[in-house]
N, C-alpha and C positions, 0 to 999 in steps of 0.2 A: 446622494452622491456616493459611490463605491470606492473604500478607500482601501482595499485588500481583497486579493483575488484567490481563492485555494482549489486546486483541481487534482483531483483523482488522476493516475497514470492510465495502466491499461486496460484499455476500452473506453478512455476518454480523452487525454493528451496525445496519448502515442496511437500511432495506427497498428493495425491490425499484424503489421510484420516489427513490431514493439518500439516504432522510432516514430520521432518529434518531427513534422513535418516545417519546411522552410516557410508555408503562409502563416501554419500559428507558432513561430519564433517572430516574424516580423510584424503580427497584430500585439506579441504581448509585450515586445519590447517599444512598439509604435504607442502604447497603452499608456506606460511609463506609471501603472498602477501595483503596487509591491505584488508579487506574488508567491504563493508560498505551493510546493510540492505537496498534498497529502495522499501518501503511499503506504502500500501493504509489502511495497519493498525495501533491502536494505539500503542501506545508504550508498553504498558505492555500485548499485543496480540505478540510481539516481545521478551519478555523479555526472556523467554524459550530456544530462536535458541541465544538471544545475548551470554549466559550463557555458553549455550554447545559450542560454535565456540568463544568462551573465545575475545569479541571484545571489545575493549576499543577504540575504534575509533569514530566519529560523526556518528550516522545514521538517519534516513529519514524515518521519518513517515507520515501520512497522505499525502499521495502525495505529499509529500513537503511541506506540510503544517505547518511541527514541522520539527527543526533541533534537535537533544540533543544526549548527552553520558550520557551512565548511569551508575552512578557511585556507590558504595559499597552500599549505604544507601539510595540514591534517585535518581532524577533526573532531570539532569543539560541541563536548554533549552538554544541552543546558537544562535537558532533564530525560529520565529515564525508568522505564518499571519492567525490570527484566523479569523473565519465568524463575520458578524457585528450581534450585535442578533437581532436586529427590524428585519432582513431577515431572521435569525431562526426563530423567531414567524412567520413570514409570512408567510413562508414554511410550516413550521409544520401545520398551520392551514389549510392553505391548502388543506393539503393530509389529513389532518382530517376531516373534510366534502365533500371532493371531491371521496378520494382512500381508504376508511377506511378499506378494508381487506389486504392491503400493510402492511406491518410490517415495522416500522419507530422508529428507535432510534437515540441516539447521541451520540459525544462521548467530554470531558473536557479533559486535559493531561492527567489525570490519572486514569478515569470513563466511564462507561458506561452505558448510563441513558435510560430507556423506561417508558412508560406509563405501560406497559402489558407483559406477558412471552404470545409469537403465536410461529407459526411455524416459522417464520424468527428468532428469537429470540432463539430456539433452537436447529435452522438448524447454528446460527453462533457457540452456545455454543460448541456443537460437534468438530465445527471446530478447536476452539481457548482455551476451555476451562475454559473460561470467562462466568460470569454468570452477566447480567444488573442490576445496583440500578434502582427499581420501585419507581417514582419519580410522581406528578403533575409537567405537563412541566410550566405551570402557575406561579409555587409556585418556581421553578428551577430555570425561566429566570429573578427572581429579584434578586438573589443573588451573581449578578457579578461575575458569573462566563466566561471565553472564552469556548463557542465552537470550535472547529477544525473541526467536521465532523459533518453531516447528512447522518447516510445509511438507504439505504431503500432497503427489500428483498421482494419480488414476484415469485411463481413459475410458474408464466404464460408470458414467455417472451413478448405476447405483449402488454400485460398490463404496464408494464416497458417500453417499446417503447413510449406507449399512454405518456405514466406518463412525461416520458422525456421530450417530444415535447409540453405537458403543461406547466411544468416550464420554459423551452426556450422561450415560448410565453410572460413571465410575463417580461421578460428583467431586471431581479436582481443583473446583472452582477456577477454570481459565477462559477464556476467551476462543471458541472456535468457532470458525466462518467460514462460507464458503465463500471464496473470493474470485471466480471463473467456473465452468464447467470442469475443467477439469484439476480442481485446486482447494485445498483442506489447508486454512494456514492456523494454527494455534501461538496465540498470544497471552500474554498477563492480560487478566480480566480489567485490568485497569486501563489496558489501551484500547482506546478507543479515538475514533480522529476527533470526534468534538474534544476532546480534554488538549490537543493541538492545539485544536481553533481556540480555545478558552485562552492557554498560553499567549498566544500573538495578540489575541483581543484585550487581555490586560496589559500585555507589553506596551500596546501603541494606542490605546486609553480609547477603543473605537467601538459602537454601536452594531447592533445586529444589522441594523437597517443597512448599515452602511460598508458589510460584506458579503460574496457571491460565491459559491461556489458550482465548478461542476462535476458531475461522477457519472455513474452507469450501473453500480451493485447494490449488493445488498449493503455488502458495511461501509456505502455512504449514508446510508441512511441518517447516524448521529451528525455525519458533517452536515446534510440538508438542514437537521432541524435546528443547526446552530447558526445561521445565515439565515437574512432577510432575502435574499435573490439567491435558491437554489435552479441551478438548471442541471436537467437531464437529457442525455444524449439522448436520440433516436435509436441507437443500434441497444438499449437497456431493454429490459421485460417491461412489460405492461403493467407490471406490481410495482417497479420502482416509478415508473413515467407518473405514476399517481402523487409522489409526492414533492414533482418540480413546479415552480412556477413556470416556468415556460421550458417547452422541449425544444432543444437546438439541432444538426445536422450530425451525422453519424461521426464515429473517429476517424473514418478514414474521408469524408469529408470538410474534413478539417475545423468540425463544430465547436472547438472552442474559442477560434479566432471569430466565428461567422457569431456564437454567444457576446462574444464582448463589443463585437459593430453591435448588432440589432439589439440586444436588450441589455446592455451597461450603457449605453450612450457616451458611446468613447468616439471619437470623430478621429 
């Protein structure tokens, strides 16, 4: 029996235009099985689907990056492993002399900061509906605050490839992934969403066997192998489909409502 449900956001939850559609708010509240958000976004890029699917449970942001519930008036982190910033300065500079047409923001728990509004920047707004504090990152990274993410948007996949395989060379030891076609998100090497799922799975004292999750990318991957019922959308590559137990209906099909009828046996 499945007593915890965890799903990846875009290109699995949300559809294609980044919203939660009304069949799967009414299977997963029909469900009435906890469920937990695991995202490569921030938390108030989340706050929207927490709202409508009414969850008071722990969710997962930044890849793992940020544990928290959000609670009536704010929001309560109950674990966290943010970037060191002497590696956000490095990075940042980085891609600032090196990839300057790359679209490069960041995000703090509750912010999200760029130098500039480009295309990336209003290709994520579209998405999220989140507009970026335009900030000097100079003048930002003295004020103590924690990073949690670096994303970085390009529409030229292989400029993203190049891009990736440059940072990998610098050996920062962080976490980078590509998390869409057109999306480079760097995290703390420690976030990872199984380290989420491990959080909830000791909170509520529950078996592999007896949690599911669904996703579509690459960095579900650790969340699949941390669940007894992974499933994979139909709209994922053929490299991820390989490692679901059962492939469901695309996201703009509404395949995670049509996952929890046909293989959770939720009536």
């Amino acid at each position: 029996m499945i007593k915890h449900i965890f799903s990846d956001m875009d290109g699995t939850l949300l559809n294609s235009t980044g919203r939660i559609s009304s069949v799967n708010i009414k299977r997963i509240n029909d469900s009435q099985i906890p469920f937990t958000l695991v995202s490569a976004r921030a938390p108030m890029e989340m706050t929207e689907v927490i709202d409508k699917l009414h969850l008071n449970s722990p969710q997962i942001a930044f890849n793992g990056g940020l544990i928290f519930k959000k609670n009536k008036d704010d929001l309560e982190i109950l674990a966290d492993d943010p970037l060191d910033i002497g590696i956000v300065k490095k990075i940042i500079n980085y891609i600032t002399i090196n990839f300057k047409d790359i679209s490069c923001s960041c995000y703090d728990s509750n912010n999200w900061y760029s130098e500039k509004i480009d295309d990336g920047t209003r290709y994520e707004t579209l998405l999220t509906g989140q507009i970026p504090k335009i900030v000097n990152y100079a003048n930002l990274f003295t004020e103590g605050i924690n990073i949690y993410k670096i994303m970085l948007i390009d529409f030229g996949k292989l400029k993203l490839k190049t891009l990736e395989q440059k940072l990998n060379s610098l050996n920062l030891n962080v976490s980078i992934k590509q998390t869409g076609l057109n999306y480079l998100e760097i995290t703390n090497v420690k976030a990872k969403k199984s380290r989420g799922i491990k959080y909830i799975q000791d909170l509520e004292n529950i078996s592999k066997d007896e949690m599911a999750a669904f996703g579509d990318g690459h960095n579900d991957l650790p969340m699949f192998a941390s669940v007894g019922t992974p499933i994979v959308m139909e709209n994922a590559l053929d490299e991820i489909k390989a490692y679901g137990k059962f492939i469901t209906q695309t996201n703009d099909e509404n395949g995670v409502a049509f996952g929890i009828e046909k293989y959770l046996e939720v009536n």
